[in-house]
C-alpha positions, 0 to 999 in steps of 0.5 A: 500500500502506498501514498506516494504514487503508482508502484513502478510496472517495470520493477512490479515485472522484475520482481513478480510482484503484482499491482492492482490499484484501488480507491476506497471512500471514506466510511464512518463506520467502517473508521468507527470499527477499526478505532474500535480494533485499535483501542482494544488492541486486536490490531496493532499498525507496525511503525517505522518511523515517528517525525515531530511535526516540525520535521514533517518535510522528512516523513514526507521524503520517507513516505516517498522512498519506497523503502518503509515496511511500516507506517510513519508516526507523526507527533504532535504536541 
């Protein structure tokens, strides 16, 4: 799953991986329920990285490598 962008076709052939895009909308209550996972914790999201808001530019340039295995943290306070 991405944010930045298609996948490359080229390297999703080298490595025989293969891409199907999708667009989902919105849901309340499809958001409602995951809220509901997360705070039970019968799920737990993997984070990478975690960026202060003030370096939101690096999460950015992060999100954009391609080279994550999890999700990106922001912290606000």
């Amino acid at each position: 799953m991405t944010i930045a962008g298609s996948p490359d076709a080229v390297l999703a052939k080298r490595y025989s991986v293969h891409v199907h895009p999708v667009e989902v909308e919105p849901n309340g209550k499809h958001m409602k329920g995951i809220s509901t996972l997360l705070e039970n914790r019968k799920v737990c999201p993997g984070v990478e990285q975690q960026y202060r808001l003030d370096d939101i530019q690096k999460a950015h340039k992060a999100s954009e490598s391609r080279h994550l295995r999890g999700k990106i943290g922001i912290i606000v306070k």
